[in-house]
Backbone and ligand atoms as CSV (ligand in chain L), in Angstrom:
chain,resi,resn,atom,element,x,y,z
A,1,UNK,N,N,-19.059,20.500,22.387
A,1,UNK,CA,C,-20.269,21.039,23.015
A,1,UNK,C,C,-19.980,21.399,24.480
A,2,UNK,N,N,-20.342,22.461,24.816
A,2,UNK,CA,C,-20.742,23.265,26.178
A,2,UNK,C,C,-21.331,22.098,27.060
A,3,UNK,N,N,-21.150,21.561,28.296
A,3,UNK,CA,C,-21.471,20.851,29.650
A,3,UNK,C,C,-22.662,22.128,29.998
A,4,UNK,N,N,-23.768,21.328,30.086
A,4,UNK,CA,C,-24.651,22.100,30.182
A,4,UNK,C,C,-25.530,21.576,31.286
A,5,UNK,N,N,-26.733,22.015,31.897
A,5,UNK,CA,C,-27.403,21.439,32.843
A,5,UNK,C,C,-28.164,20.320,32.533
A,6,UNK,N,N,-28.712,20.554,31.336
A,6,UNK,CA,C,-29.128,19.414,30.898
A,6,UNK,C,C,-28.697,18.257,30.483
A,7,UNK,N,N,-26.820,18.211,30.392
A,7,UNK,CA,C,-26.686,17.131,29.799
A,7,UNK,C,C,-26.409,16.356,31.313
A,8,UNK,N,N,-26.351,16.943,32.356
A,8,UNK,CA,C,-25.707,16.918,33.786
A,8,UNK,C,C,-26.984,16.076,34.159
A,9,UNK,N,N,-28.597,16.018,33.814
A,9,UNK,CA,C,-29.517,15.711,34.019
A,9,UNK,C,C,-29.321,14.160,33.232
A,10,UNK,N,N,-28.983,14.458,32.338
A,10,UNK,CA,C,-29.536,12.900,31.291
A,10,UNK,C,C,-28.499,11.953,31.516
A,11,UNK,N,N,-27.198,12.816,31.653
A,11,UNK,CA,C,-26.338,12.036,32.739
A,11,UNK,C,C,-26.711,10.798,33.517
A,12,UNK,N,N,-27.736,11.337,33.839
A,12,UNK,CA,C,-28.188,10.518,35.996
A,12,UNK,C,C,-29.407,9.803,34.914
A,13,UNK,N,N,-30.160,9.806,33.599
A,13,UNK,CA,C,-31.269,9.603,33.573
A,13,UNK,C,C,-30.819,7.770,32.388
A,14,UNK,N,N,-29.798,8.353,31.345
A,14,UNK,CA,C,-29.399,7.065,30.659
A,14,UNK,C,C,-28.309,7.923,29.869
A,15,UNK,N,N,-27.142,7.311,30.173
A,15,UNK,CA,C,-26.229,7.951,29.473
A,15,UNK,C,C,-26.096,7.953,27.815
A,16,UNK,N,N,-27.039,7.016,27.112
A,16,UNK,CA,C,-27.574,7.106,25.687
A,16,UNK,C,C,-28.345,8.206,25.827
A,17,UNK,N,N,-29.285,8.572,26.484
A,17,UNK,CA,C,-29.600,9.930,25.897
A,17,UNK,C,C,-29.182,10.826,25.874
A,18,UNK,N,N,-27.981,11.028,27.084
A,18,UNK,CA,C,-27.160,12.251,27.125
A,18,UNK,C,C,-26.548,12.579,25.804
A,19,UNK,N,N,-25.911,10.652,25.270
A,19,UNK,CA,C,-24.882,11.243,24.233
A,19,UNK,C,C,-25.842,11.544,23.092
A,20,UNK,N,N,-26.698,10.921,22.671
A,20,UNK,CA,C,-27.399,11.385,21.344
A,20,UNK,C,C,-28.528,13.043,21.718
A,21,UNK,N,N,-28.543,13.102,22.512
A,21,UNK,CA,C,-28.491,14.700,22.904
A,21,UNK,C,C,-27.546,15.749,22.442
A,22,UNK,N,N,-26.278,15.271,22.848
A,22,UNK,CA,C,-24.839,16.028,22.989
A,22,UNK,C,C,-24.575,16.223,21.118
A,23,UNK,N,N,-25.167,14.864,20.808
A,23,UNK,CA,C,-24.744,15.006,19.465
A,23,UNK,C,C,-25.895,15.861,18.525
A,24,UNK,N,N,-26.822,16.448,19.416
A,24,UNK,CA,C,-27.581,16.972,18.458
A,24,UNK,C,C,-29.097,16.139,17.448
A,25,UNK,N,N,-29.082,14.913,17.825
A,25,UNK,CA,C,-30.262,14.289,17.719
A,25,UNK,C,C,-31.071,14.380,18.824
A,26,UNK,N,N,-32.364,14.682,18.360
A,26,UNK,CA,C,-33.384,15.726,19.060
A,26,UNK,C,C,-34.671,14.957,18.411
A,27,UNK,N,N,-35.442,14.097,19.494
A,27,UNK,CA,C,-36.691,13.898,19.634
A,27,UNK,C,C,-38.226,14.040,19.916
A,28,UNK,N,N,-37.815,15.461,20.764
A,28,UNK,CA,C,-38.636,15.952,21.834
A,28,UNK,C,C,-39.954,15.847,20.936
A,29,UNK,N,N,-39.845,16.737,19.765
A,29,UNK,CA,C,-40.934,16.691,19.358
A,29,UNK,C,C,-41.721,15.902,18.773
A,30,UNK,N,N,-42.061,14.196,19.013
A,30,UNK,CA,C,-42.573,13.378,18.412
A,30,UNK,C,C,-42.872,12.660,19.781
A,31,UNK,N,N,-42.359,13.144,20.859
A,31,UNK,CA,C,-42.517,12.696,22.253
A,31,UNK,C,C,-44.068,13.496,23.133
A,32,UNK,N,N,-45.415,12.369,23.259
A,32,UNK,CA,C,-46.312,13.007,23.805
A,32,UNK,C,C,-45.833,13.506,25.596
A,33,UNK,N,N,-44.823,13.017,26.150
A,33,UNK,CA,C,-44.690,12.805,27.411
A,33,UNK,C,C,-43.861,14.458,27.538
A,34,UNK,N,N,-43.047,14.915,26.744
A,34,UNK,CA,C,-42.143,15.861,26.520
A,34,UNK,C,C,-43.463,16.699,26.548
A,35,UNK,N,N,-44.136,17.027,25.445
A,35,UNK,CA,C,-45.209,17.903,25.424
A,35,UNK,C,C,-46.121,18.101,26.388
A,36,UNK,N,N,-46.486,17.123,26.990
A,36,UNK,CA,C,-46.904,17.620,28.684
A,36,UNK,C,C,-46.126,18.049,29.648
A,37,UNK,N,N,-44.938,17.501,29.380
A,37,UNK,CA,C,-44.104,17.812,31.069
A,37,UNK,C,C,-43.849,19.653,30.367
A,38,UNK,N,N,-43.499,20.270,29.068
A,38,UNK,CA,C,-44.184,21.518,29.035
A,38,UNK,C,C,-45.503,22.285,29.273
A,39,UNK,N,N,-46.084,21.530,29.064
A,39,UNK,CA,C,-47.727,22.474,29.207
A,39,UNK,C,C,-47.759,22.496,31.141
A,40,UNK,N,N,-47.481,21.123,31.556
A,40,UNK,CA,C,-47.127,21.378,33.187
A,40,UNK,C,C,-46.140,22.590,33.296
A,41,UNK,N,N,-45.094,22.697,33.113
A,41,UNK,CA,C,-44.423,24.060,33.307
A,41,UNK,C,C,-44.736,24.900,32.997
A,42,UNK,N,N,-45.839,25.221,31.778
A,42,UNK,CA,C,-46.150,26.492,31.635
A,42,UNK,C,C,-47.142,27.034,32.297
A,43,UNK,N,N,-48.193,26.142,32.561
A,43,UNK,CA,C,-49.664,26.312,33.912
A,43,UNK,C,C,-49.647,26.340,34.789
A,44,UNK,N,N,-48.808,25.251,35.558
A,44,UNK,CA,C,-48.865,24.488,36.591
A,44,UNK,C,C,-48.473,26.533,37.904
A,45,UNK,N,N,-47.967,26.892,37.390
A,45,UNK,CA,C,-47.337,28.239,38.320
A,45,UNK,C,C,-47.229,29.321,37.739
A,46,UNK,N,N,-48.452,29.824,36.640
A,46,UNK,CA,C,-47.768,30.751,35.989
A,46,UNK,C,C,-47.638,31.937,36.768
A,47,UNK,N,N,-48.423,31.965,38.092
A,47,UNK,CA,C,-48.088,33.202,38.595
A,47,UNK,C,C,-46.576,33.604,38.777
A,48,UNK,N,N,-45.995,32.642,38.992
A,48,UNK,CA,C,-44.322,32.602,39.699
A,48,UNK,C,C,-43.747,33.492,38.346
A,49,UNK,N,N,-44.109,33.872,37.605
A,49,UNK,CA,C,-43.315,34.290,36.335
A,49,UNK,C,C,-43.586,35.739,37.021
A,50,UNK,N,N,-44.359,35.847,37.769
A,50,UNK,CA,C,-44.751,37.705,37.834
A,50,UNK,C,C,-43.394,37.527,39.500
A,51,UNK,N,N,-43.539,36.728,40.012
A,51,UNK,CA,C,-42.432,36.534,41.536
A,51,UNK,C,C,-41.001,36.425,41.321
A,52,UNK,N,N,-40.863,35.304,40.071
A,52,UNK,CA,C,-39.309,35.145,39.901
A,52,UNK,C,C,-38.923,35.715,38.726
A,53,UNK,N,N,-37.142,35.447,38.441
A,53,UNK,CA,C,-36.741,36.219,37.306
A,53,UNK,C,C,-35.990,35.442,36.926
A,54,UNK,N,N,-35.737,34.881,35.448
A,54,UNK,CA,C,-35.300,34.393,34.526
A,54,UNK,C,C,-33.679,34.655,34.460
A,55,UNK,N,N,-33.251,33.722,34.778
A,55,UNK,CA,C,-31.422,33.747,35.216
A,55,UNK,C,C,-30.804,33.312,34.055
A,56,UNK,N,N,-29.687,34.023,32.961
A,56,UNK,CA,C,-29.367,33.101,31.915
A,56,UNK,C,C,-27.848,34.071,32.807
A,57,UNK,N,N,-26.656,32.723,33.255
A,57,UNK,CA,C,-25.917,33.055,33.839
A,57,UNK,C,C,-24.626,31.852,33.235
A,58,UNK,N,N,-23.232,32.031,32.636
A,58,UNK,CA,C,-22.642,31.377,31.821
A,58,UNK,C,C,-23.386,30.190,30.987
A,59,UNK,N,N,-23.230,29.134,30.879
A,59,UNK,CA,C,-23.936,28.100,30.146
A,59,UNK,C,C,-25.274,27.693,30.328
A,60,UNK,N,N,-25.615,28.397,31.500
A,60,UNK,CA,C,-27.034,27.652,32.311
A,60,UNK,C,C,-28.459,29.193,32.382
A,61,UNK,N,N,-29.457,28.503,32.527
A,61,UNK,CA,C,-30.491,29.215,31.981
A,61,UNK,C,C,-31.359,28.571,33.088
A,62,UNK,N,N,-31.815,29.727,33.930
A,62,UNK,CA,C,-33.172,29.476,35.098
A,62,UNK,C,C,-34.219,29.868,34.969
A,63,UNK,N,N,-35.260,29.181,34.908
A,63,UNK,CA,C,-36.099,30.026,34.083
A,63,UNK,C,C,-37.098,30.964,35.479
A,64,UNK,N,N,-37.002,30.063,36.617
A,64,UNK,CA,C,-37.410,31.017,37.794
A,64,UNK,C,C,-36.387,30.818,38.848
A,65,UNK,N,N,-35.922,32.502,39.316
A,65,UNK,CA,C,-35.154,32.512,40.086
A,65,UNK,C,C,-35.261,33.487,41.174
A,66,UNK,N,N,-35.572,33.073,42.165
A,66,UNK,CA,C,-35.507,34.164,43.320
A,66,UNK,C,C,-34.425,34.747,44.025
A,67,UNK,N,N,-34.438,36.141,43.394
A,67,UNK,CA,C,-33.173,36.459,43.364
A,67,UNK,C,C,-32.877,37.056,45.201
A,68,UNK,N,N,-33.966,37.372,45.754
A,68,UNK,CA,C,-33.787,38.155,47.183
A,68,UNK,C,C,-33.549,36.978,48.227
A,69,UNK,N,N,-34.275,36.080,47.725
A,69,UNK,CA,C,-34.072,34.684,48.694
A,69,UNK,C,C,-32.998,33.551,48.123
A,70,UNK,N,N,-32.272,33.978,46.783
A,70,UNK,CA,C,-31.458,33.175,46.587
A,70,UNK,C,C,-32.207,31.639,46.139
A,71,UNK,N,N,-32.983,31.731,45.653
A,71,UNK,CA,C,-33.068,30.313,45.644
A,71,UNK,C,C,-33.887,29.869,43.772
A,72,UNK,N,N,-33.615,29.042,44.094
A,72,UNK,CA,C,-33.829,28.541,42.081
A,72,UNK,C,C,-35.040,27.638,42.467
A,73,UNK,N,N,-35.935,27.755,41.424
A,73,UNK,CA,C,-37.099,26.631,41.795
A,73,UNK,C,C,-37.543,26.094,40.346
A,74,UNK,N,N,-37.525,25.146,40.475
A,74,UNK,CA,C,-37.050,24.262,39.121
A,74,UNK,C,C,-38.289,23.195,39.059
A,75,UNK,N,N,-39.341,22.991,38.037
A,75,UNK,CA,C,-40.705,22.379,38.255
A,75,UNK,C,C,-40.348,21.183,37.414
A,76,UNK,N,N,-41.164,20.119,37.694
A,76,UNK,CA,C,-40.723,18.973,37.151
A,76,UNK,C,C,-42.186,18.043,37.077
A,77,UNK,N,N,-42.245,17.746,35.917
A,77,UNK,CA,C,-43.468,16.866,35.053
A,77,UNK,C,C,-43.729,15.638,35.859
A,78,UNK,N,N,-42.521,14.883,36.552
A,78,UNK,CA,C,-42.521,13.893,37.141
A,78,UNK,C,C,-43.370,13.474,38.089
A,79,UNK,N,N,-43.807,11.969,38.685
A,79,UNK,CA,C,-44.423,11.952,39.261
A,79,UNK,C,C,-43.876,11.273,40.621
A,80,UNK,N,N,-42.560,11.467,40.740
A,80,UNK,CA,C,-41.113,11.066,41.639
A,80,UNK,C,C,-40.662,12.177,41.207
A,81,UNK,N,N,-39.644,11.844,42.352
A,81,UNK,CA,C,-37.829,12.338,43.039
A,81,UNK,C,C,-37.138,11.863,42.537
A,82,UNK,N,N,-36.368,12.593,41.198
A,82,UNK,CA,C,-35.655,11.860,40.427
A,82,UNK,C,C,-33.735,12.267,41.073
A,83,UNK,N,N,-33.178,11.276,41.091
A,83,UNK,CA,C,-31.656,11.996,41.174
A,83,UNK,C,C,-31.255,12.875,40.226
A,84,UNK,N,N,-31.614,12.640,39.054
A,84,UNK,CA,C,-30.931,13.482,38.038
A,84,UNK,C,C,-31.894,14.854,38.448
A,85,UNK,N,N,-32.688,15.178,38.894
A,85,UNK,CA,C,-33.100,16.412,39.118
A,85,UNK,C,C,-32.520,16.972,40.238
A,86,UNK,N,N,-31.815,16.350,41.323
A,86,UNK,CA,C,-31.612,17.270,42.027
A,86,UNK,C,C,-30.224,17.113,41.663
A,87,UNK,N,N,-29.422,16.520,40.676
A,87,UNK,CA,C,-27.825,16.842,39.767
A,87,UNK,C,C,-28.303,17.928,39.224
A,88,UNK,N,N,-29.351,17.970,38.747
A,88,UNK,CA,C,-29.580,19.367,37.823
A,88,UNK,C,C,-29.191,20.496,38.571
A,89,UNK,N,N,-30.525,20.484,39.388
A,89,UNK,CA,C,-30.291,21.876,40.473
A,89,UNK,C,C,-28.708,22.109,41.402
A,90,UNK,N,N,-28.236,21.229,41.453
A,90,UNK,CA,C,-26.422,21.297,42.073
A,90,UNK,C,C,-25.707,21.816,41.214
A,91,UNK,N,N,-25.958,21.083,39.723
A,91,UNK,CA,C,-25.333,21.892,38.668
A,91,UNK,C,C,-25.659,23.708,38.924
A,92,UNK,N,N,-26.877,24.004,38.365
A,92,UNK,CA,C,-27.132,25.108,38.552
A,92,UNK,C,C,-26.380,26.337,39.897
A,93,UNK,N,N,-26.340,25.237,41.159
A,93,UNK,CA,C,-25.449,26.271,42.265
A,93,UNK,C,C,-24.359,26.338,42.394
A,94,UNK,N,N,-23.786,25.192,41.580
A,94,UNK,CA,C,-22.141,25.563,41.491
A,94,UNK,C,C,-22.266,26.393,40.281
A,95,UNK,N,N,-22.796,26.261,39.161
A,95,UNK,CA,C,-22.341,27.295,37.982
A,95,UNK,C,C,-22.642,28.742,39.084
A,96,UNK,N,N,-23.605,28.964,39.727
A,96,UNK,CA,C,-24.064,30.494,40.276
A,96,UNK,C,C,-22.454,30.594,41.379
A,97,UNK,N,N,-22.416,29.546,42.244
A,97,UNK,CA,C,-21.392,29.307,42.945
A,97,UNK,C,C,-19.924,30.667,41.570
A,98,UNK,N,N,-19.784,29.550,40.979
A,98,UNK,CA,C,-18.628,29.869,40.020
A,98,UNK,C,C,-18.818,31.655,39.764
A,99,UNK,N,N,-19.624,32.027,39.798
A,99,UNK,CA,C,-20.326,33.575,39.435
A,99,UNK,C,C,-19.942,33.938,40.723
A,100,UNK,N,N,-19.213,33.940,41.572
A,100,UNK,CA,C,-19.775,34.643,42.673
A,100,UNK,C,C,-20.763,35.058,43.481
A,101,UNK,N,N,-22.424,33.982,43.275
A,101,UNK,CA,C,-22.935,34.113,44.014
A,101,UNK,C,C,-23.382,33.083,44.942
A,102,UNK,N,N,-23.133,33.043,46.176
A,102,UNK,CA,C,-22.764,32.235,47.240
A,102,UNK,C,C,-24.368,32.045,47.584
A,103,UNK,N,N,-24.098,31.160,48.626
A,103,UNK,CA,C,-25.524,30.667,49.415
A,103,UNK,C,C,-27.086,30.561,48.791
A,104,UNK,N,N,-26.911,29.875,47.214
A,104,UNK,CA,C,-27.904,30.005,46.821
A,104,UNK,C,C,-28.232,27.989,47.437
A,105,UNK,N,N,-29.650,28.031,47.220
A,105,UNK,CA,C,-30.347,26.662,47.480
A,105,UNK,C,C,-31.422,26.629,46.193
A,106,UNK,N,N,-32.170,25.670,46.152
A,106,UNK,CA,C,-32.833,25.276,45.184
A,106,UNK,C,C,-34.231,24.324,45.572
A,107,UNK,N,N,-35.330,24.612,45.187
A,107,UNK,CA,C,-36.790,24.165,45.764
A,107,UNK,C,C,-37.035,22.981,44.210
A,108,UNK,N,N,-36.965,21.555,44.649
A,108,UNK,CA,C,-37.840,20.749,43.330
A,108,UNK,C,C,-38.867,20.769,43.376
A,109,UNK,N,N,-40.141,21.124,42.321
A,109,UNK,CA,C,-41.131,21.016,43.139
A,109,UNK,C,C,-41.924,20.399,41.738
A,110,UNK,N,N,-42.948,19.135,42.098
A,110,UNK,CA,C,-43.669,18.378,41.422
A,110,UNK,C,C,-45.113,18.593,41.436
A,111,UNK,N,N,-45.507,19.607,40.582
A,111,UNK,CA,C,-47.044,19.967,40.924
A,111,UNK,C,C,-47.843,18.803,40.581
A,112,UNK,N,N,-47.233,17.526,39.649
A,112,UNK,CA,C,-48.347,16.300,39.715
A,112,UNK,C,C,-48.621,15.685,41.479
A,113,UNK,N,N,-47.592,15.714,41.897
A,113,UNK,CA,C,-47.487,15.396,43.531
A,113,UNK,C,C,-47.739,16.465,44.410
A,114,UNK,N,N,-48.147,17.560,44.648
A,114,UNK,CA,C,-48.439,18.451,45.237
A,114,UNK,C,C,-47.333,18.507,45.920
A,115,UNK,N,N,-46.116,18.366,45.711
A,115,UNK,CA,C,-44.958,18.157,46.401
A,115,UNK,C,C,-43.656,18.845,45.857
A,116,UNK,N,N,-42.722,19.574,46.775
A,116,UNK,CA,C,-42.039,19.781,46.698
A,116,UNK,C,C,-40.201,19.385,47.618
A,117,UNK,N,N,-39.259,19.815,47.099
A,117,UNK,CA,C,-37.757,19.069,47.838
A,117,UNK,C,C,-37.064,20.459,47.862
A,118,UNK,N,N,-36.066,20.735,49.107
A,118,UNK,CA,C,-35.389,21.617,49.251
A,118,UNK,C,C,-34.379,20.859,49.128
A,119,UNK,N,N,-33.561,21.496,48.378
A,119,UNK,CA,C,-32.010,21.112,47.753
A,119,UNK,C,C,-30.676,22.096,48.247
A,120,UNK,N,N,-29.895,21.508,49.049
A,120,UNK,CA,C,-28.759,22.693,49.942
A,120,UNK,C,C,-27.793,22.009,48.876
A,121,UNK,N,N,-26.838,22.912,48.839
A,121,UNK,CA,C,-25.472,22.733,48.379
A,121,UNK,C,C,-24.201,21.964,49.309
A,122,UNK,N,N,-23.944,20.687,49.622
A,122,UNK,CA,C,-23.103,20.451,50.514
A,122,UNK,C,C,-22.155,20.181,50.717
A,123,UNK,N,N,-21.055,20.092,51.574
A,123,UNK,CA,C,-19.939,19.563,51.774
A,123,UNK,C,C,-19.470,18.506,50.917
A,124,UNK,N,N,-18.546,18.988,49.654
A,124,UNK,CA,C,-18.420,18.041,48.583
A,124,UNK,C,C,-19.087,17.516,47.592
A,125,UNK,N,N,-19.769,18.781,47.577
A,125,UNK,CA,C,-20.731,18.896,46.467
A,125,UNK,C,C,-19.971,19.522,45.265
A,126,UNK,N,N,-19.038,20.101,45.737
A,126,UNK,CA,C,-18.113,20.891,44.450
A,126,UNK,C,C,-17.479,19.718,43.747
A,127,UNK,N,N,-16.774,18.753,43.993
A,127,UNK,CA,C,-16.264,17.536,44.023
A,127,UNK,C,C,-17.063,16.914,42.979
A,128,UNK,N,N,-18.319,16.696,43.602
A,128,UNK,CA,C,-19.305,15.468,43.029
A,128,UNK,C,C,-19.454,16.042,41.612
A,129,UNK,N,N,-19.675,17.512,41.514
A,129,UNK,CA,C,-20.410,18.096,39.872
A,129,UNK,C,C,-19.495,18.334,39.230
A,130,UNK,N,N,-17.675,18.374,39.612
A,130,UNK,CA,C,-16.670,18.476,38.884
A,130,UNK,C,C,-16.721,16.766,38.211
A,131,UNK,N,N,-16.587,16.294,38.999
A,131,UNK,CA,C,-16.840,14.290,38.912
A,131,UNK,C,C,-17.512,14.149,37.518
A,132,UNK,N,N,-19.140,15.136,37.868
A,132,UNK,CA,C,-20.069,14.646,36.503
A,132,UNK,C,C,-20.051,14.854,35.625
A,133,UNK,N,N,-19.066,16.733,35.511
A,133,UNK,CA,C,-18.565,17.168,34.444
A,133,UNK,C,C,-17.610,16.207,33.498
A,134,UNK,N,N,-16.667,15.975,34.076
A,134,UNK,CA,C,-15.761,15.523,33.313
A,134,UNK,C,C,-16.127,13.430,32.915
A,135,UNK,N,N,-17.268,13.231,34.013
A,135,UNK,CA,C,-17.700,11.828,32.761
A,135,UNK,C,C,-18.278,12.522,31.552
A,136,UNK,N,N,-18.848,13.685,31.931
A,136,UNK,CA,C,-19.881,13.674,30.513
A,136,UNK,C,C,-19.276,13.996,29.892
A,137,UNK,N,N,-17.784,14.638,30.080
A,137,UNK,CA,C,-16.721,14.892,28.823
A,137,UNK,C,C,-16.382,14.056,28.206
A,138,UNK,N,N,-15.769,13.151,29.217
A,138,UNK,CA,C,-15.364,11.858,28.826
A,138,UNK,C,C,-16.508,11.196,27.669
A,139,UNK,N,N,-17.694,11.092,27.914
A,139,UNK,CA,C,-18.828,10.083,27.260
A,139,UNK,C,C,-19.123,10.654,26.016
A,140,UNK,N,N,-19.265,12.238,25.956
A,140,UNK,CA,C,-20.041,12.869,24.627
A,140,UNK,C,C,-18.284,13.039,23.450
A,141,UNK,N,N,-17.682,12.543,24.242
A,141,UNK,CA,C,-16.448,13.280,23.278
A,141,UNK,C,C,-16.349,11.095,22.233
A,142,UNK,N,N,-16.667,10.431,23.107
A,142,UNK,CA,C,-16.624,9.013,22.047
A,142,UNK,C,C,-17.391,9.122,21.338
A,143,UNK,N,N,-17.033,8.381,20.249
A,143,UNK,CA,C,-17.578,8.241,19.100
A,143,UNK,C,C,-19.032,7.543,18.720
A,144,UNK,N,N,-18.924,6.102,19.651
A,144,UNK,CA,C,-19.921,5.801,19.768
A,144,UNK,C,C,-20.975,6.097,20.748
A,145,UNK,N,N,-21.831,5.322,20.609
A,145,UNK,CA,C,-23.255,5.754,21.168
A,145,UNK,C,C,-23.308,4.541,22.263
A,146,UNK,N,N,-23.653,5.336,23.728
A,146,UNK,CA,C,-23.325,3.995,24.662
A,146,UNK,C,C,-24.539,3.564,24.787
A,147,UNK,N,N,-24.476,1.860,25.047
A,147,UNK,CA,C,-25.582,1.019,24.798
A,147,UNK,C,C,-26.954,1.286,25.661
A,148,UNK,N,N,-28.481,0.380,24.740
A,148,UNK,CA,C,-29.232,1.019,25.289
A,148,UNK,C,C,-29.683,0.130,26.912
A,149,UNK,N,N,-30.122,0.789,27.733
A,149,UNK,CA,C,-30.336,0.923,29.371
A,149,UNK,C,C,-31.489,-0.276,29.416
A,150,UNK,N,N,-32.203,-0.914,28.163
A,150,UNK,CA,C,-33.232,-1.498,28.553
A,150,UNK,C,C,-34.164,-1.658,29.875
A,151,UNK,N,N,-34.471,0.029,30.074
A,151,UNK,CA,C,-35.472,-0.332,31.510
A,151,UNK,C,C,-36.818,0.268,31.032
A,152,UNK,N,N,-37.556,0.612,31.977
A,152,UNK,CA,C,-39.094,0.708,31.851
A,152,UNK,C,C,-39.220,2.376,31.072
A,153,UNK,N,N,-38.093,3.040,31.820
A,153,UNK,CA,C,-38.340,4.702,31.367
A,153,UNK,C,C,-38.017,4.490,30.378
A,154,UNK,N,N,-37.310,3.754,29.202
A,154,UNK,CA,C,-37.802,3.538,27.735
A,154,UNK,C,C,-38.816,3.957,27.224
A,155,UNK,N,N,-39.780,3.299,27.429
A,155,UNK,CA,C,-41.273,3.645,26.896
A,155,UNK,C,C,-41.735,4.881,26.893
A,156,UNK,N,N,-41.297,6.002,27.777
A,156,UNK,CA,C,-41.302,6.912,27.475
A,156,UNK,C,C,-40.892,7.938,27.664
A,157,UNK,N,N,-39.288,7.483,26.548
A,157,UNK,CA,C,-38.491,8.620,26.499
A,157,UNK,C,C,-38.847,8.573,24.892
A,158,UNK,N,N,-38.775,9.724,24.802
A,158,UNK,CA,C,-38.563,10.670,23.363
A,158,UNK,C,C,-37.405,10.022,22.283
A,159,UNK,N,N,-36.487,8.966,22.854
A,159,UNK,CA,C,-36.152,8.621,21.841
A,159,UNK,C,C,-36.238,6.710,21.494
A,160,UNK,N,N,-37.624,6.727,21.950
A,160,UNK,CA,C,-38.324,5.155,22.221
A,160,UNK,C,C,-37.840,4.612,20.690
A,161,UNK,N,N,-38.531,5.251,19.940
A,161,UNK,CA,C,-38.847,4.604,18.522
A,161,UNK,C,C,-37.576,4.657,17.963
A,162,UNK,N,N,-36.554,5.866,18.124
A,162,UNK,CA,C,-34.839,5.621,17.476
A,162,UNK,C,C,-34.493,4.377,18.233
A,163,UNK,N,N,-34.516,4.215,19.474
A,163,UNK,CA,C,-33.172,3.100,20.018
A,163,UNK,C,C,-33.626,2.020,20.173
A,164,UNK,N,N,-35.416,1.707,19.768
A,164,UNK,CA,C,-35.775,0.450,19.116
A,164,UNK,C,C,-36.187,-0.068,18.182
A,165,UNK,N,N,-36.474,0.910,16.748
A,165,UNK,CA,C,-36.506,0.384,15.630
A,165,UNK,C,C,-35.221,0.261,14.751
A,166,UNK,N,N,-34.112,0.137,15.043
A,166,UNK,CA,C,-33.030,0.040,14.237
A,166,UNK,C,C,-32.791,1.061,13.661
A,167,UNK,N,N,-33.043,2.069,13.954
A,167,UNK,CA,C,-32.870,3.539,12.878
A,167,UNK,C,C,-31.517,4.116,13.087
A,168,UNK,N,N,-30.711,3.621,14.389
A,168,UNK,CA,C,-29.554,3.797,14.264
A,168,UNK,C,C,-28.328,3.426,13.593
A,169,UNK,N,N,-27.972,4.170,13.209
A,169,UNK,CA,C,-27.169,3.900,11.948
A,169,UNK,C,C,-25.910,2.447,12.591
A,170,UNK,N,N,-25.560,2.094,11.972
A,170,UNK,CA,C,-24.616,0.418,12.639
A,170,UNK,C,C,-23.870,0.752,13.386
A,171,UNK,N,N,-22.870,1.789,12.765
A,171,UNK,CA,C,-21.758,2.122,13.088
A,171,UNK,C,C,-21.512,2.562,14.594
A,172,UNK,N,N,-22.784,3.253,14.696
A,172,UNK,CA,C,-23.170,3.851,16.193
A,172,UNK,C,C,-23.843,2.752,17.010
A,173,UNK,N,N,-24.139,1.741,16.931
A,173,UNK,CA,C,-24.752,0.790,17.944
A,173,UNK,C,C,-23.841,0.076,18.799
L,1,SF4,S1,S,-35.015,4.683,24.839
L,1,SF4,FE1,FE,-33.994,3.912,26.686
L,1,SF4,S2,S,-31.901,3.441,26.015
L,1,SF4,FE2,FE,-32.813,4.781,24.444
L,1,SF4,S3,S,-32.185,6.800,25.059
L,1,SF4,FE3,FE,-34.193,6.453,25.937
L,1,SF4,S4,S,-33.821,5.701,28.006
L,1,SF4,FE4,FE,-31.908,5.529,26.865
């Protein structure tokens, strides 16, 4: 599988979801929390769809991108500043980086918080997302499934009911 932005995200979020992601087990849809943090992206700004433009640029896919100001603005369901979101958006400027296009930045912005984060690209930032690349190579290429994170964002992640009702098969635990 393709190193993608998203797995660069779940990365930073529990590395069990990255890998049962990577592998193609897919929860989203039995997840009420997933289904809002969409309906937030689709309302929360729909004007920005008439302002920005939809970047699908090697592996990675923006869905608003300002292309005159350079900058990616990336909306998020959350009701925090997550790290793995602003790994996301780094991902995203080195892949544009890798394209030849220089000096882009990136806006997080949390319409549950009326809040938004400006995200620069910095000194050894190329470093850090080569770093994340190659754990997540490292992690999605084992066999097994790395253990579960037992913390609170359990409850509601999308794959609550797999990694606590035993539905995982043995072999993988
Ligand atoms: S339920 Fe917890 S351990 Fe399982 S994938 Fe989600 S965050 Fe990771």
């Amino acid at each position: 599988m393709r190193i993608n932005a998203t797995l660069i995200n779940l990365f930073h979020v529990c590395k069990r979801q990255m890998w049962l992601h990577a592998q193609g087990i897919r929860m989203e849809h039995t997840s009420q929390v997933v289904a809002e943090g969409k309906l937030i992206g689709d309302t929360s700004y729909q004007s920005r769809a008439q302002k920005y433009t939809e970047l699908q640029i090697g592996n990675i896919k923006i869905d608003y991108y300002d292309a005159k100001n350079k900058v990616v603005h990336e909306i998020k369901k959350s009701d925090r500043v997550e790290y793995a979101h602003l790994a996301q958006v780094k991902y995203y400027i080195y892949v544009l980086k890798e394209h030849g296009i220089e000096g882009v930045t990136a806006i997080l912005e949390y319409p549950k918080m009326r809040q938004s984060q400006v995200v620069e690209f910095e000194e050894g930032d190329d470093e850090l997302v080569l770093k994340w690349v190659d754990e997540v190579k490292g992690l999605i290429s084992q066999e097994k499934c790395p253990p579960l994170i037992k913390k609170s964002l359990c409850r509601t992640c999308s794959y609550f009911e797999f990694c606590y009702s035993g539905e995982l098969p043995e072999e993988l635990i």
